[in-house]
N, C-alpha and C positions, 0 to 999 in steps of 0.2 A: 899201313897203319900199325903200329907198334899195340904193345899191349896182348890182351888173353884172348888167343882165339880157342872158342868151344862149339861147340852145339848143345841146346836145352831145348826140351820139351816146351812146349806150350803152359803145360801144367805146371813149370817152375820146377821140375826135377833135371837137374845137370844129368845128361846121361855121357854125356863123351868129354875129355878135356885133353887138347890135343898138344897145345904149348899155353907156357906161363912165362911169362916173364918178370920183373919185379913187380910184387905187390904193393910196396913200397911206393915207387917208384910211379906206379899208377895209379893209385888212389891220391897223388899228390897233384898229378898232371890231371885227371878226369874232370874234377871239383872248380879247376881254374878255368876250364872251354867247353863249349857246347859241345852236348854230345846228338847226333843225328842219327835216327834210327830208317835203315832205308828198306822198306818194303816190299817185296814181292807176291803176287796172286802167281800160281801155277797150276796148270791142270798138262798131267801125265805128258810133258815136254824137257824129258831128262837131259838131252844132248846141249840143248841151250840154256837150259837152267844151269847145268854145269859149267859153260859157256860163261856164262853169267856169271857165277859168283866169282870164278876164277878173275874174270876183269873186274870185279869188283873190290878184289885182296888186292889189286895193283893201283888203286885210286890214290893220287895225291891230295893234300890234308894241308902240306906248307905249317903243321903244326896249329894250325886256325882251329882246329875241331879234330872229335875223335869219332869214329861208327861202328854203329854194329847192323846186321842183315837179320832182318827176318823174314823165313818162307811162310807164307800163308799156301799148303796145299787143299787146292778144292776137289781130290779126289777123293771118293768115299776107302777106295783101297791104300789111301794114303803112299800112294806110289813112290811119290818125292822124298821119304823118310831117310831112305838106308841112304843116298845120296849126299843126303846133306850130312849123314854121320860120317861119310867115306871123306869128304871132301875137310870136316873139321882141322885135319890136320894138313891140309894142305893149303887152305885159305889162314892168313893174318886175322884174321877178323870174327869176331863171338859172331855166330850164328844159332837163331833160335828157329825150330820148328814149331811148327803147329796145324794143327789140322780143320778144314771147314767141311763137313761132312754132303752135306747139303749142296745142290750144285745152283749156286749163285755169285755172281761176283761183287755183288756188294756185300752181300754175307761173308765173302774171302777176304773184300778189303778189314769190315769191318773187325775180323780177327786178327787180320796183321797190327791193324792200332792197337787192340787190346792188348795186345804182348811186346807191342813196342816202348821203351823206356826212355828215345831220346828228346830236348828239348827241343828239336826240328825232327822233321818227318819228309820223307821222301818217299816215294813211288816209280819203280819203274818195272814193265813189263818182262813176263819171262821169254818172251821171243825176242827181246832186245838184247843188246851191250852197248856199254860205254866207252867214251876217252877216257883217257888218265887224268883228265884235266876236268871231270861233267863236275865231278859235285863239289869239287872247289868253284867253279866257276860261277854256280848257281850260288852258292854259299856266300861269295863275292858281292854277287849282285843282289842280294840280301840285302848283305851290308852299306851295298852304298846307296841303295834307295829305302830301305824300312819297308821296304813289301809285304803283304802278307804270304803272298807267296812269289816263285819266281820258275817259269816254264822255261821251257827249250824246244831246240828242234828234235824230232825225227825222223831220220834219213834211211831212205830203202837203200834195203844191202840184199840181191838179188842171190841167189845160192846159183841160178844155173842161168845163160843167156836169154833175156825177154821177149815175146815175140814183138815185134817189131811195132803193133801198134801199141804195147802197154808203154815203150819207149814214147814213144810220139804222143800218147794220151795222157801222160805223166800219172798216171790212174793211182799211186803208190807213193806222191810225191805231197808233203804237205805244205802247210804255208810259213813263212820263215819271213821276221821280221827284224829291225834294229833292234839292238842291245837296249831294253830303260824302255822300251814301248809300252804304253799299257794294252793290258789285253783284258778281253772283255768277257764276262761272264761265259756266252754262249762259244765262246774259244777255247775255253780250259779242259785240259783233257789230263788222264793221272798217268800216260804213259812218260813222261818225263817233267819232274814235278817233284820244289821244295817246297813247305810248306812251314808255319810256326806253330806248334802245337795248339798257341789260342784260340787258333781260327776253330778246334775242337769245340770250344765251350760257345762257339754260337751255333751249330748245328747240332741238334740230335735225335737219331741218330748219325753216323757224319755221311754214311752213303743207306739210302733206302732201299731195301729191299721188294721193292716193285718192281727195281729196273734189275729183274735178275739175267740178264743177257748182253747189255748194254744201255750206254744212256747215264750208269749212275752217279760219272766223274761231272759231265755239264750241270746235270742236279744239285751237285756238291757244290759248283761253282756258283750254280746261280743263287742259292741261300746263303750262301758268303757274302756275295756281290749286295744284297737284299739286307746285311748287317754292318754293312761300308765299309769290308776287306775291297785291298787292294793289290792289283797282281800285278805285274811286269813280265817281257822275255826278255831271257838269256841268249842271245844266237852264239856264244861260244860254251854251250852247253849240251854238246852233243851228244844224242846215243842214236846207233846204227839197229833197225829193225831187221830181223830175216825175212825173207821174200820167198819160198820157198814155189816153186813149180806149180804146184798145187793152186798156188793162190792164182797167178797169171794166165786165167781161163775167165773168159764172156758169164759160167753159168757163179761162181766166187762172188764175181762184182755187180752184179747184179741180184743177189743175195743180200748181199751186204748191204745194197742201199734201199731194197726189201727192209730186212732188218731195222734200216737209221728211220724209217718210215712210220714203220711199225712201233719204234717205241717212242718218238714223238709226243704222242699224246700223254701221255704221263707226268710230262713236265708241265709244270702246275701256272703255267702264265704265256702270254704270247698265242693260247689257244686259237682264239678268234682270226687272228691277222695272218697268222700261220694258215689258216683252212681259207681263208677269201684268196690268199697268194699263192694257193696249190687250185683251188676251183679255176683261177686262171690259167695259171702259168699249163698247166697239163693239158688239157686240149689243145693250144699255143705248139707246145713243145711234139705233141702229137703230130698235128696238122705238116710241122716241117720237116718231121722226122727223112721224108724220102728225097727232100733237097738236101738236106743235113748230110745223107750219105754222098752225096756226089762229092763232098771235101773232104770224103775220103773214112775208114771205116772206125779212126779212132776218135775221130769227131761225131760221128751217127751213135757211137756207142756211147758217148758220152752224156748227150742228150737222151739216149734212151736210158740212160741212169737216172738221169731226172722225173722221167716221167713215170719210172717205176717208184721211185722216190715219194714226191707227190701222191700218184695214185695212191700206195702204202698207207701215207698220212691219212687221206682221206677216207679210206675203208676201216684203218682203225680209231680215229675220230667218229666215228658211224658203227666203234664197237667190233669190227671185226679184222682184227688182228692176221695179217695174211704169215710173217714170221716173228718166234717170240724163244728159237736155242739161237746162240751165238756159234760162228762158225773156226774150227781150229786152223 
């Protein structure tokens, strides 16, 4: 991206400015194209945050639009700081910091909007990276459907070889759809993710702070969906997730869907039909669990994901919340 790349506080004090290029020259070109402001939530994940914005100074534009990054750090120690100062001069692209104190990620998202200026908005995770081609391509598909927003894939990028059933179990693999599909409320997630700044003025706040662990991007979607935004995917709008070792263990994944369980009830509709289809389905999923193993252990595991799942839902629909931190 051509143009001023800096770092700025949160608070609107320029503290680094690292290249300029004509002023001139920018404020002429700014005024004539969207400008897209792409967001980031980070908590103390320096390696890939650095990762990150470094692919993100290499994004092609095709001149359709210009961006700038903002880190929303959620650490109270503000870890991510000196990072994004270090990095100013070496990424193309204005960078703003800012700080969420508070350990919430919708409190995280919702400081990255507040300090974001452009006329789209994007989202994407600090354990991710992109193509050179993600936010043209989303940008693209914008344009040629009038979306409200426009999702993509993402694809696990494994740091060290997987044990064999997370391969077989695709446990890390998500769902990927034609180009112009619509996608449906309870599908939208802010890991990879344009948006129009309007879709702002029908939620508010635009992510709630109940879901402080997870949960707050499908909330987001569904009070959209509920005000007659329309989303689409992008399948050539890729970003690659890290996979790190740590994650690819039995006690991670079934945490996790602890966690999807758990925060469930929160969202404001669907309650009912949700809890009569977990009142089934888990006994169900139970009962076959030890035939389930004999086709082998990444299908036993699979199902046992569900029915922790399930269960989850219904013990904190019943109030009692079995996980409520999200996992690094």
């Amino acid at each position: 991206m051509d143009g001023l790349s800096s770092v700025v506080r949160g608070n609107g004090i320029e503290a680094t400015t690292a290249s300029v290029e004509s002023q001139s020259h920018m404020s002429a070109t700014v005024k004539s194209i969207p400008l897209i402001s792409v967001c980031i939530c980070t908590f103390r994940r320096a390696k890939m945050l650095e990762e990150l914005l470094r692919k993100l100074g290499q994004q092609k534009t095709g001149g359709l639009f210009t961006f700038e990054v903002v880190v929303a750090d959620n650490d109270a120690r503000q870890s991510a700081e000196d990072l994004v100062r270090q990095l100013a001069g070496a990424v193309p692209v204005r960078l703003t910091y800012c700080a969420e104190p508070v350990a919430n990620i919708a409190r995280a998202r919702n400081k990255a909007l507040a300090h974001a200026r452009g006329d789209l908005l994007a989202f994407i995770d600090d354990d991710e990276f992109p193509t050179e081609q993600w936010l043209l391509s989303l940008f693209e598909t914008r344009e040629a459907t009038g979306a409200d927003a426009v999702l993509g894939p993402v694809v696990p990028h494994f740091e060290h070889e997987p044990p064999r059933w997370v391969t077989k179990g695709r446990f890390f693999h998500r769902p990927m759809y034609p180009t112009y599909r619509s996608i449906n409320w309870w599908e939208g997630r802010t890991g990879n993710v344009l948006f129009s700044r309007e879709c702002l003025k029908s939620v508010e706040p635009p992510f709630r702070d109940v879901f402080a662990a997870a949960g707050e991007d499908v909330d987001f979607f569904r009070r959209l969906a509920q005000k007659g935004r329309r989303f689409v995917w992008c399948n050539e709008a890729v970003v690659f997730e890290h996979v790190p070792a740590s994650r690819c263990t039995r006690r991670y994944l079934l945490r996790r869907a602890a966690l999807r369980g758990s925060t469930f009830p929160k969202l404001r509709t669907r309650r009912l039909s949700a809890a009569l289809k977990s009142l089934v389905a888990l006994p169900c999923y139970t009962v076959a669990l030890p035939l389930l193993a004999i086709a082998g252990h990444h299908v036993f595991l699979k199902y046992l994901i569900k029915v922790l799942d399930h269960g989850a839902r219904l013990l904190a629909l019943a109030g009692l919340p079995i996980v409520s931190e999200r996992q690094t």
